[in-house]
C-alpha positions as CSV (number, residue, x, y, z in Angstrom):
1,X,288.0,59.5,113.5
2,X,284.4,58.5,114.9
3,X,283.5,55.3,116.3
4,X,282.2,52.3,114.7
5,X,282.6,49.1,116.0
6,X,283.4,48.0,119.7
7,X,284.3,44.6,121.2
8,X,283.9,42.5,124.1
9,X,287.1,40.9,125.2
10,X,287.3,39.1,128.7
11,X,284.6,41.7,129.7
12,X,286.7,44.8,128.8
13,X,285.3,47.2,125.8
14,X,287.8,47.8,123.2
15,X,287.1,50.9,120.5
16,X,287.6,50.4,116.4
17,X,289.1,53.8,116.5
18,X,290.2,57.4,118.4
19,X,289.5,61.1,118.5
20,X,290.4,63.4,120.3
21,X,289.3,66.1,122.8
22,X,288.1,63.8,126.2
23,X,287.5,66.5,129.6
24,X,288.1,64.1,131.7
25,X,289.7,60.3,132.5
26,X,287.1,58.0,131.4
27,X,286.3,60.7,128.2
28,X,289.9,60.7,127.2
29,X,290.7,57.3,127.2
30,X,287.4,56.5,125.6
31,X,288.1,58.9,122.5
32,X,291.9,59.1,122.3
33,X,292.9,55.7,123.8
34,X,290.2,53.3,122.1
35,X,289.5,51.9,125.9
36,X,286.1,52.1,127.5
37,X,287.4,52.6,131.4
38,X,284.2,51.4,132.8
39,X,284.7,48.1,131.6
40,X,288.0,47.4,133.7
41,X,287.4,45.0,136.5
42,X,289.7,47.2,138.8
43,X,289.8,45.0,142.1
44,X,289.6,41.2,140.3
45,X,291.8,38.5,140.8
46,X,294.3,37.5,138.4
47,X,292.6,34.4,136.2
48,X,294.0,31.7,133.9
49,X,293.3,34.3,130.9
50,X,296.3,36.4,132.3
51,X,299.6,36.1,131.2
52,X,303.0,37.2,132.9
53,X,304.5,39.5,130.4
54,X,307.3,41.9,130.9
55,X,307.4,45.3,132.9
56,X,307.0,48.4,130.8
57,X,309.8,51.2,131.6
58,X,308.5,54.0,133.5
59,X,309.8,57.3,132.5
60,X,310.0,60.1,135.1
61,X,308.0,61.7,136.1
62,X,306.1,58.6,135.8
63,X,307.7,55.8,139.1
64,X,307.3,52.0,139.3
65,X,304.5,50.7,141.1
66,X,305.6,47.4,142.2
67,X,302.6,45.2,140.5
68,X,303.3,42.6,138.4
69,X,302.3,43.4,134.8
70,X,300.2,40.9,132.3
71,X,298.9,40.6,129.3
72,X,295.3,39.4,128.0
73,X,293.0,38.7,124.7
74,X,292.2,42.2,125.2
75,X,295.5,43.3,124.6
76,X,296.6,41.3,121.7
77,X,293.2,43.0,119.4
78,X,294.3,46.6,121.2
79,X,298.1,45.9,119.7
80,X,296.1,44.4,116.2
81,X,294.3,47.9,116.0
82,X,296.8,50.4,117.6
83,X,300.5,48.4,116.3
84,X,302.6,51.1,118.1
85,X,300.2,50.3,121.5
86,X,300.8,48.4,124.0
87,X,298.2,47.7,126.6
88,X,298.7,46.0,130.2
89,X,296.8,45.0,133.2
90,X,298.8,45.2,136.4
91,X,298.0,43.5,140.0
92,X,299.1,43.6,143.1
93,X,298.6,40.8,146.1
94,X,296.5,39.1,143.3
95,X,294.4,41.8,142.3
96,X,294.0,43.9,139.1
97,X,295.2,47.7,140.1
98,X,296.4,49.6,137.3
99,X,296.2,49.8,133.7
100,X,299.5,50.7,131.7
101,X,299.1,51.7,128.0
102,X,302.5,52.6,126.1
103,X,302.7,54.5,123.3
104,X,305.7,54.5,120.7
105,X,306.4,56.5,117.9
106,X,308.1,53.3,116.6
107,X,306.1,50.1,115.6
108,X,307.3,46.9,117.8
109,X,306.5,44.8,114.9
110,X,307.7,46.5,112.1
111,X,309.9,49.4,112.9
112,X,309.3,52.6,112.0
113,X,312.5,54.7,110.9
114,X,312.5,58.4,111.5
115,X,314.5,59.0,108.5
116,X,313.9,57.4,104.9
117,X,310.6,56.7,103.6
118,X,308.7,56.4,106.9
119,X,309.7,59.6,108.0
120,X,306.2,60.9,107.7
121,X,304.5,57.9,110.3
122,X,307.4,58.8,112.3
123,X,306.4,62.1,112.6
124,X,302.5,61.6,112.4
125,X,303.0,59.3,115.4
126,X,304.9,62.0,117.6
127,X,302.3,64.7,116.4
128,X,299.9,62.2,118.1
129,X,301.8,61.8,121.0
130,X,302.2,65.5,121.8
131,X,298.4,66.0,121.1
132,X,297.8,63.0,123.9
133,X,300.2,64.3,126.1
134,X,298.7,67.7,126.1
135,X,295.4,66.1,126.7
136,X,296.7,64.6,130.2
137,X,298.2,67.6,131.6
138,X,294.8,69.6,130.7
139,X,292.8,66.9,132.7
140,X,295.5,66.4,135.8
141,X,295.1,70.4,136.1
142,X,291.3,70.1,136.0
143,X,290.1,71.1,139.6
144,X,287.3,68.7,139.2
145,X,290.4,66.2,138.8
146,X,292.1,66.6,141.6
147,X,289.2,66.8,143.6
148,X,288.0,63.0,142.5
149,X,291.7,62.0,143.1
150,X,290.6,61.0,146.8
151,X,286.8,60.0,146.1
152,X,284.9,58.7,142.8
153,X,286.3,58.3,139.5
154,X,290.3,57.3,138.3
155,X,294.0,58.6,138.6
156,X,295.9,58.9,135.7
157,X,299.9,59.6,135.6
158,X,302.0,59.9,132.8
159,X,306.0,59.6,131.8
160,X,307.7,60.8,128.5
161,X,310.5,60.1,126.7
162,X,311.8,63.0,124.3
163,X,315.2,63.1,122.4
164,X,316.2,65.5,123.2
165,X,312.9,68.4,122.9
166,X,308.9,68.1,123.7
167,X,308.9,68.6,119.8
168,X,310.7,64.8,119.7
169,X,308.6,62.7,121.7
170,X,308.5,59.3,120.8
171,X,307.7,57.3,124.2
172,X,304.3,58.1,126.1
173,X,303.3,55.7,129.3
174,X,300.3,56.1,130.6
175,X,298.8,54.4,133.9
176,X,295.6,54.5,134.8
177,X,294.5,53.4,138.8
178,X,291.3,54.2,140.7
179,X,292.5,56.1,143.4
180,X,292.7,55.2,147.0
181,X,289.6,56.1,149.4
182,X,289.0,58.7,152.0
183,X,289.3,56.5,155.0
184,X,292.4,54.4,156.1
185,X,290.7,51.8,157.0
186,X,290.1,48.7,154.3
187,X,286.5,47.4,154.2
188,X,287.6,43.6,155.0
189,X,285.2,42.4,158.2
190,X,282.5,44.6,156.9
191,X,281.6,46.8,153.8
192,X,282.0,50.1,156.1
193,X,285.5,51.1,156.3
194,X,284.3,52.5,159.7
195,X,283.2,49.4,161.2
196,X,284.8,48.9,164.5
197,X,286.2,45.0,163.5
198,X,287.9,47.1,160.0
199,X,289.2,49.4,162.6
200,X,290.6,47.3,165.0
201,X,292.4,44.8,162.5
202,X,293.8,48.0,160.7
203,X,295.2,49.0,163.6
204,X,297.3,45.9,163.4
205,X,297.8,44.3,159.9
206,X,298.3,47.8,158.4
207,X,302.4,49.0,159.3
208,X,304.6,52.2,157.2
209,X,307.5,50.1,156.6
210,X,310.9,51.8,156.5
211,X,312.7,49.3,154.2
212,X,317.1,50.1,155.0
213,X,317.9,48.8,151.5
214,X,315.6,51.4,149.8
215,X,315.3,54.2,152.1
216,X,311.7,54.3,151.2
217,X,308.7,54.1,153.7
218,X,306.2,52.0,152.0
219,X,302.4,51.0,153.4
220,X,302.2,47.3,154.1
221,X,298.7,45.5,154.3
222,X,296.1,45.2,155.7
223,X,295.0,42.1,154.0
224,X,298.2,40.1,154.2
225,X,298.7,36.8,155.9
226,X,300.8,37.5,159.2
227,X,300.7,40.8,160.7
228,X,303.8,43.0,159.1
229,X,305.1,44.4,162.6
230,X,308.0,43.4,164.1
231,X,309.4,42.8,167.8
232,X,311.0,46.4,167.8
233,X,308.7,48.4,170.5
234,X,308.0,50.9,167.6
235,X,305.5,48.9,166.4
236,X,302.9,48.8,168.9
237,X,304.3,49.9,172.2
238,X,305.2,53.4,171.7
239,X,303.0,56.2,173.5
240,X,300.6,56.9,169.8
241,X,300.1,52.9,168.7
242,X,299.7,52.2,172.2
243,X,296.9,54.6,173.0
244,X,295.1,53.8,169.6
245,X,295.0,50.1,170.2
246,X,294.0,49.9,173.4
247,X,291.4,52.4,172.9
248,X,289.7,49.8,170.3
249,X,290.4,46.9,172.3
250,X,288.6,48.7,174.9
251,X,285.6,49.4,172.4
252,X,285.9,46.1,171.1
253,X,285.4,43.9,174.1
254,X,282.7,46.2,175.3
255,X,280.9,46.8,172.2
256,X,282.5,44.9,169.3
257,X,282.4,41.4,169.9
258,X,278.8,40.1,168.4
259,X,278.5,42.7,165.7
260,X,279.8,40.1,163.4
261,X,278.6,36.5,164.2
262,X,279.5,34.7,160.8
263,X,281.9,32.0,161.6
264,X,283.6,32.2,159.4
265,X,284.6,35.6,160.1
266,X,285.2,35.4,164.2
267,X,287.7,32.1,163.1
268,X,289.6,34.1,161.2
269,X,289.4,37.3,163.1
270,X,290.9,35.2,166.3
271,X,293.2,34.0,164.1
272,X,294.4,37.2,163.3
273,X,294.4,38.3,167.0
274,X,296.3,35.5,167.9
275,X,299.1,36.7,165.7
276,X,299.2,40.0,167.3
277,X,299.5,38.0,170.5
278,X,302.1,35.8,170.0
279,X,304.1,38.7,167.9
280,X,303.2,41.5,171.1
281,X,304.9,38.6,173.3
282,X,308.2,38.5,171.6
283,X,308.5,42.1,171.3
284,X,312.0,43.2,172.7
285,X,313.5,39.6,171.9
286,X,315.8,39.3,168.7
287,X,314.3,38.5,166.1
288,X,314.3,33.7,165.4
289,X,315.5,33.5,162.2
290,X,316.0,35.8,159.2
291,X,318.2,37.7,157.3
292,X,317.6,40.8,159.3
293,X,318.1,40.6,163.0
294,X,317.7,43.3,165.5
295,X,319.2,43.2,169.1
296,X,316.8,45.8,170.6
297,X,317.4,48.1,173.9
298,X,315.5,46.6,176.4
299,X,312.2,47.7,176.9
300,X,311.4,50.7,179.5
301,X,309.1,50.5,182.2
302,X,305.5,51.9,180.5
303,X,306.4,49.6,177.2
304,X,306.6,46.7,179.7
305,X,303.0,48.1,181.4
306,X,301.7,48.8,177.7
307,X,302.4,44.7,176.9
308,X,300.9,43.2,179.6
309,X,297.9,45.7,179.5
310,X,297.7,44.9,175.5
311,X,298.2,40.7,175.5
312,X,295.4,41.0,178.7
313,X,293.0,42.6,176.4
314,X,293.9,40.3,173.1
315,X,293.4,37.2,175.8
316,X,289.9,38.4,176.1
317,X,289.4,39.4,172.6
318,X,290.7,35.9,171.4
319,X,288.9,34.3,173.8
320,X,285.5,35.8,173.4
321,X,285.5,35.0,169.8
322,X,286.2,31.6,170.0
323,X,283.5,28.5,168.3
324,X,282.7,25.1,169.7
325,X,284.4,22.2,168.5
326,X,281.2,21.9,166.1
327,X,281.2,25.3,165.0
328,X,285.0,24.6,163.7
329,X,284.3,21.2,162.1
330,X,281.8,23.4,160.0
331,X,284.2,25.6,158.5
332,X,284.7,25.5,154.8
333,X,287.3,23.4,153.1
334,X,289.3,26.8,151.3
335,X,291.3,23.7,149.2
336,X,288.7,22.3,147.6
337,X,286.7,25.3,146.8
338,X,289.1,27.0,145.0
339,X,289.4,23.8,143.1
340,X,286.5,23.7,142.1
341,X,285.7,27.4,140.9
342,X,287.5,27.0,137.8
343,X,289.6,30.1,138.5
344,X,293.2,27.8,138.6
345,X,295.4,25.6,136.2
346,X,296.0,22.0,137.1
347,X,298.9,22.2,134.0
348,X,301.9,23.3,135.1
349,X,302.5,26.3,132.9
350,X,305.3,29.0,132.8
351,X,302.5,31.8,131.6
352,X,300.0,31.0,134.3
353,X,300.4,32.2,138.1
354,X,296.9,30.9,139.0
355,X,298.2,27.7,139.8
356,X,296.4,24.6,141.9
357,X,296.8,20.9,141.6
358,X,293.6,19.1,141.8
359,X,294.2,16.0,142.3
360,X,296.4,16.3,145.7
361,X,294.1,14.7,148.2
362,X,292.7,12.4,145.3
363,X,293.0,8.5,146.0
364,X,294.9,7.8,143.0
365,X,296.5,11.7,142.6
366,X,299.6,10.4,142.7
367,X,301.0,12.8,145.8
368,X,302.9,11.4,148.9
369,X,302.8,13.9,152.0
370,X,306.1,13.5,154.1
371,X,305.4,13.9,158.0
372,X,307.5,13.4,161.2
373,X,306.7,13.1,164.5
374,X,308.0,17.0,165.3
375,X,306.3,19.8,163.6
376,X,308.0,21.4,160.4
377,X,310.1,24.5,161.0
378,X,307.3,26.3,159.6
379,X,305.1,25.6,162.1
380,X,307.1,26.0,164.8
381,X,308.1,29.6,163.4
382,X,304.4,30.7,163.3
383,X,304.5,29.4,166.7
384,X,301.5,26.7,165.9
385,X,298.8,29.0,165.0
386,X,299.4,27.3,161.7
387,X,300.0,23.7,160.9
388,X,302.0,23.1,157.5
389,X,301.5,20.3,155.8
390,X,304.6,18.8,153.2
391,X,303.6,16.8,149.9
392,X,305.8,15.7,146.8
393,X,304.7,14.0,143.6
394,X,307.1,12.2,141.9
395,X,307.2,10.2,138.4
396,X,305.9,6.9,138.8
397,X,309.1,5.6,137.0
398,X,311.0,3.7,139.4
399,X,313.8,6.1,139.6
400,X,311.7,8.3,141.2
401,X,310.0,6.6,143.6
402,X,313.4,4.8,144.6
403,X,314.9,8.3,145.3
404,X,312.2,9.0,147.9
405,X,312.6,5.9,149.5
406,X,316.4,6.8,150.2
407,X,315.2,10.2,151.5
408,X,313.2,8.9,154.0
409,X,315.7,5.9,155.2
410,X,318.2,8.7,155.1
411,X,316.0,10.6,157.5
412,X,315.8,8.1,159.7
413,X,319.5,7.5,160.2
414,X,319.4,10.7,160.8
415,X,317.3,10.1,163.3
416,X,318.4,7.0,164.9
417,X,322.1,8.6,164.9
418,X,320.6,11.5,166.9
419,X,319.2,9.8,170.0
420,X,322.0,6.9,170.2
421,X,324.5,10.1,170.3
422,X,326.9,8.5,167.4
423,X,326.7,9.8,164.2
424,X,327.6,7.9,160.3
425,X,328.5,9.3,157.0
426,X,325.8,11.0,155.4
427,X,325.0,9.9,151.9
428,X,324.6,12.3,148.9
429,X,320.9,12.1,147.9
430,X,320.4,12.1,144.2
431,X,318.0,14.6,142.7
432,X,314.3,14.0,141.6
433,X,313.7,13.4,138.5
434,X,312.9,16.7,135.8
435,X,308.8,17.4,137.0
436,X,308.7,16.1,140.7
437,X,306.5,18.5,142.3
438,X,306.8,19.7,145.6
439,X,303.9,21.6,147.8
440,X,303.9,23.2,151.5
441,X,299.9,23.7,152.8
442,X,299.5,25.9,155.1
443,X,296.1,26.2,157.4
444,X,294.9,27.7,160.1
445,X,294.6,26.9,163.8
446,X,291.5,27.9,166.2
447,X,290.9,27.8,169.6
448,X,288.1,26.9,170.8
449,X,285.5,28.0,173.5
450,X,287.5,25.2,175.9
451,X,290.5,26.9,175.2
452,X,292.1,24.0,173.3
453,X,293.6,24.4,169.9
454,X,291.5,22.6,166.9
455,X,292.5,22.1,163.2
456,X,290.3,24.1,160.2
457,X,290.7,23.5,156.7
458,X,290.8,27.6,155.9
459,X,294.2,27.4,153.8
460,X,296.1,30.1,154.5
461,X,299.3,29.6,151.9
462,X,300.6,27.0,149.2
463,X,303.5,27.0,147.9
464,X,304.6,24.7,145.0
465,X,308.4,24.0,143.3
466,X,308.4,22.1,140.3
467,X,311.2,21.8,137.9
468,X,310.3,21.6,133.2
469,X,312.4,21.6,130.7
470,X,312.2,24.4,127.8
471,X,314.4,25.1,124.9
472,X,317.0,22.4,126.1
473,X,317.3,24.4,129.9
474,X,315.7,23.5,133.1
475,X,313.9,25.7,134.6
476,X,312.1,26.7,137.8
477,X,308.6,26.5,138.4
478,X,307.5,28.3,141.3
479,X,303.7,29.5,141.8
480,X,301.8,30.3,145.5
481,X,298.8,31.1,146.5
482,X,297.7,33.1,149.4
483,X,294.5,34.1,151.4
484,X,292.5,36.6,150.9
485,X,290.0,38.2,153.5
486,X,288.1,39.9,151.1
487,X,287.4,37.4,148.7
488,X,287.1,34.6,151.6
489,X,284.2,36.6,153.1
490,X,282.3,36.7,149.3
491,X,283.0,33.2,148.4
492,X,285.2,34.2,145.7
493,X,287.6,31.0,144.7
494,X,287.9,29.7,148.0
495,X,289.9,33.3,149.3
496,X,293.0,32.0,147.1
497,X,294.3,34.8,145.1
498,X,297.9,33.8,143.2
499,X,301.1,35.6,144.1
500,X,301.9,37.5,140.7
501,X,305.4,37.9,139.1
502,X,307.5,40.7,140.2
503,X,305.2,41.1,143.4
504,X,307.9,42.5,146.5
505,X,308.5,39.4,148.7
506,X,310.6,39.3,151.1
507,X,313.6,36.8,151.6
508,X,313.9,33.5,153.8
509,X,311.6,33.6,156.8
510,X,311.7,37.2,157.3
511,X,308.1,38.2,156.6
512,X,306.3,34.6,158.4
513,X,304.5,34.9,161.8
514,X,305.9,38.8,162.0
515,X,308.2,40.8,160.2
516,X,311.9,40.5,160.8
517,X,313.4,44.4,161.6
518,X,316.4,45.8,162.6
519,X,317.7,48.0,165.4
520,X,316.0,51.0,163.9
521,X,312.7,49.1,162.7
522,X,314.1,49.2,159.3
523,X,312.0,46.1,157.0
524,X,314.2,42.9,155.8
525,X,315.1,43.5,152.2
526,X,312.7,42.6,149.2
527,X,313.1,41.0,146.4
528,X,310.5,39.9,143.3
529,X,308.9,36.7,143.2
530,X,309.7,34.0,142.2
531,X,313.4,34.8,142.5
532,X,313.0,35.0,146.6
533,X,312.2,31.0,146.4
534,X,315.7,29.7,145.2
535,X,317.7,31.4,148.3
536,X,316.3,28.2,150.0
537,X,315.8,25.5,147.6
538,X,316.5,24.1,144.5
539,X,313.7,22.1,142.5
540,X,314.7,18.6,142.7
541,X,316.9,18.8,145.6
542,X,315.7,17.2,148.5
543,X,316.7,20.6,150.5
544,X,313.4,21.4,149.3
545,X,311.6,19.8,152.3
546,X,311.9,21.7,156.3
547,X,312.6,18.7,158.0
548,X,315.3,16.7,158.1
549,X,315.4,13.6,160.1
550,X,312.6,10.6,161.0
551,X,310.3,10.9,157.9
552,X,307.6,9.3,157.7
553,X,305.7,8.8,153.5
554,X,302.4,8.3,153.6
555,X,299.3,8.5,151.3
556,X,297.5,12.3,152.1
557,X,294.3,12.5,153.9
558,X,292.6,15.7,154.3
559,X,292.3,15.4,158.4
560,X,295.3,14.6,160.2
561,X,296.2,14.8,163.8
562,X,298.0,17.4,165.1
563,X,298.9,15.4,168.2
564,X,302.9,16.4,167.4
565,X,301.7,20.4,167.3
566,X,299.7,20.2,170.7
567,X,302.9,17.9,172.7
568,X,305.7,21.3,170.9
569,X,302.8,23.3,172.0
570,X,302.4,22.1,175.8
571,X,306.5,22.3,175.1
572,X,307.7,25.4,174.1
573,X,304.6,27.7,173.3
574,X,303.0,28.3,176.7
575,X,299.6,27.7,176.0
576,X,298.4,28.4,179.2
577,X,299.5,32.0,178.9
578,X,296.2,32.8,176.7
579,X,293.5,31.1,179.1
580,X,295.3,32.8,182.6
581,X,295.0,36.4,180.6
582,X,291.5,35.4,179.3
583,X,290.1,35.1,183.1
């Protein structure tokens, strides 16, 4: 069959028809898939035209790749012109990674039979499947294949079902990825992997992860939130990790520290330091909170020289990155830009992940942000490099807004009962009402060139819980969005990329500030969002929130003073600790 016709859907080229005989990836699945490969934006974020869809099976030798699979204009014409097709996009941490087309002998519309009068589609269609088949192993034994599989061009693996010979294929998946670079290093700071700033934060936001409920060893970062180490001295403190951090420290704070002067980039970079800091300082301590704690040996005499050595050097690296007060006041609001980039729904809708209410700091929005005068739990978990932020918007039926009032007198009692040492019955708190919507903000901290903290409006997390009602059921509505690096540094939506269905979260607290690990430096278990958000709360429960007691409602402002983070600072955190190392 030649080609005739091709179409432009969301950007990616769709052909009228398929032939056979392609040499390599891009050739084969122009002419036998109907899909012009050059046209998928591999690497883009996941946009309102995406929909959740479910996970195709994956057939050995073909294994699961963790991404959250969706579906597209793109793919409903594909199905129109292939009816025993199926093509999906899947992403990972927000971006598109792999392309998954299925191939049945059976028509998901219409069913085929192998017997009776469709017989001879039944058997066309496997014909055609063995002939595609044969086409991918050709290619994967290609030379010239397997020598692009670590440089230009794209991967392609396959899985087959057959019942119970070749001859009876009836099941063909096919995923297509572009393969991973050369270096190990992730061009985030700078467009050369090899940049010393890419090196350096690779050294610390990229971990092998031994997770104990899988037995599989799987790469986590770089670009992820908080560094995914834990306080086990594996991490960072054992002779090979040792030597290779402090080696770039070294080159870093001789070398390193103006080859980057956006500030943009030094905020967050000090940011991300800080972490490493405050996570290097409670290594050999068990483990806060989470569902994974480790009671670690205590540490020997070169992992105690290797700390201090390290947090000495990450003093001077935070330090020497730091911006003046004006510098920081200059930083871009990441909640508003996202806004406005038309990349997020304002709708709360069970198809879209890209999620991201507009009207939250709006004067009339209809939002109420809950504060007390002692940080949330989140905050003090992340140790204050973070302040998080708590907002709810309820109906403006009276119901509502009566429920919230008993929350916060409730809090207060709470309170009172606390610091007069008596206590009283505790009152069951009625749900919201069906839609109340709930959001946690989280942004980042600086510290500045005096070596006091200061506030930034670079959102780092949001997390919203909403409850609608489909089909006569309640149901949970759970969407988050998370920073970016990569696209912060282009200007791309703000550096907000949605959390995807099915992406590998892990439960409770045990991946925030630093990753909770066991005795043996074995990972938390995962699970898939959005199930890891009701082990802690419920939609309309007021469980929801982190505090508990003296609540203050107010109407949200975008500044607030983070008075109560500096006094649990000066408290618990030690913030002198940072400017004696820095000297």
């Amino acid at each position: 069959m030649t080609i005739k016709t091709k179409s432009l859907i969301v950007g990616i080229c769709l052909l009228a028809g398929a032939t056979f005989g392609g040499q390599t990836v891009e050739s084969f699945t122009r002419h036998s898939l109907g899909l012009a490969l050059a046209t998928v934006p591999f690497g883009m974020t996941a946009g309102t035209n995406y929909a959740h869809t479910d996970p195709p099976v994956s057939p050995p030798p073909l294994s699961g790749t963790n991404v959250s699979w969706t579906t597209n204009a793109a793919s409903g014409l594909y199905r129109h012109r292939f009816p025993n097709r199926i093509l999906r996009f899947g992403f990972r941490n927000g971006r598109l990674e792999a392309v998954r087309i299925s191939i049945s002998a059976f028509d998901g519309s219409n069913v085929v039979n192998a017997f009776g009068d469709d017989k001879k589609i039944f058997e066309r269609r496997c014909s055609e499947l063995k002939q595609i088949l044969d086409e991918i192993i050709k290619i994967r034994a290609n030379p010239e294949f397997n020598s692009k599989r670590k440089g230009p061009g794209f991967d392609i693996q396959y899985g087959a079902v057959c019942a119970p010979t070749p001859e009876s294929l009836y099941l063909l998946e096919i995923e297509i990825t572009e393969p991973a670079t050369q270096s190990n290093a992730a061009a985030i700071y700078d467009p050369s992997p090899s940049h010393l700033w890419n090196r350096l934060f690779d050294a610390f936001y990229r971990q092998a992860i031994l997770f104990q409920h899988t037995q599989a060893s799987e790469w986590i970062g770089p670009d992820v939130v908080d560094p995914p180490f834990g306080r086990h001295p594996l991490f960072i403190l054992d002779d090979h990790s040792y030597q290779e951090c402090n080696s770039l420290l070294d080159e870093f704070l001789q070398n390193g520290v103006n080859l980057i002067r956006d500030p943009v980039k030094r905020a967050v970079f000090q940011h991300d330091l800080w972490a490493v800091f405050d996570a290097l300082a409670g290594v050999g301590e068990t483990p806060m909170v989470g569902g994974t704690h480790g009671i670690f040996q205590p540490l020997t005499i070169a992992q105690k020289q290797y700390r201090t050595i390290l947090e000495q050097k990450l003093a001077k690296a935070i330090h020497s990155l730091a911006l003046s007060r004006a510098e920081i006041q200059s930083l871009p609001d990441t909640y508003q830009l996202p806004v406005g980039s038309g990349a997020f729904s304002n709708q709360i809708d069970p198809k879209q992940f890209a999620f991201l209410p507009e009207d939250l700091f709006a004067a009339n929005g209809g939002w109420v942000e809950l504060a007390s005068d002692y940080p949330l739990r989140h905050t003090r978990i992340v140790g204050g490099r973070s302040n998080f932020r708590a907002f709810i918007k309820v109906s403006t039926n009276s119901a509502g807004t009566n429920i919230l009032t008993d929350y916060v007198r409730w809090s207060r009692q709470v309170a009172d009962d606390a610091n007069n040492n008596h206590s009283r019955p505790i009152p069951k708190l009625r749900l919201f009402p069906l839609g109340t919507q709930f959001l946690l903000l989280r942004e980042m901290m600086c510290i500045a060139d005096n070596g006091e903290m200061a506030p930034t409006h670079i959102v780092e997390t949001i997390q919203v819980r909403a409850s609608y009602k489909a089909l006569l059921k309640e149901h949970l509505f759970a969407r988050e969005e998370e920073l970016n690096r990569q696209a912060l540094f282009a200007g791309r939506q703000g550096g907000l990329l949605p959390v995807m269905a099915d992406s590998p979260q892990a439960m409770f607290y045990d991946s925030l500030g630093f990753l909770r690990v066991d005795d043996f430096a074995h990972g938390p278990e995962l699970t898939t969002f959005p199930y890891n958000c009701t082990g802690c709360h419920q939609p309309r429960d007021s469980s929801t929130f982190s505090f508990n007691w003296n609540v203050s409602a107010s109407i949200p402002r975008r500044s607030v003073s983070i008075e109560p983070l500096i006094a649990w600072k000066k408290e618990n955190g030690k913030p002198d600790l940072l400017r004696t190392l820095a000297k």
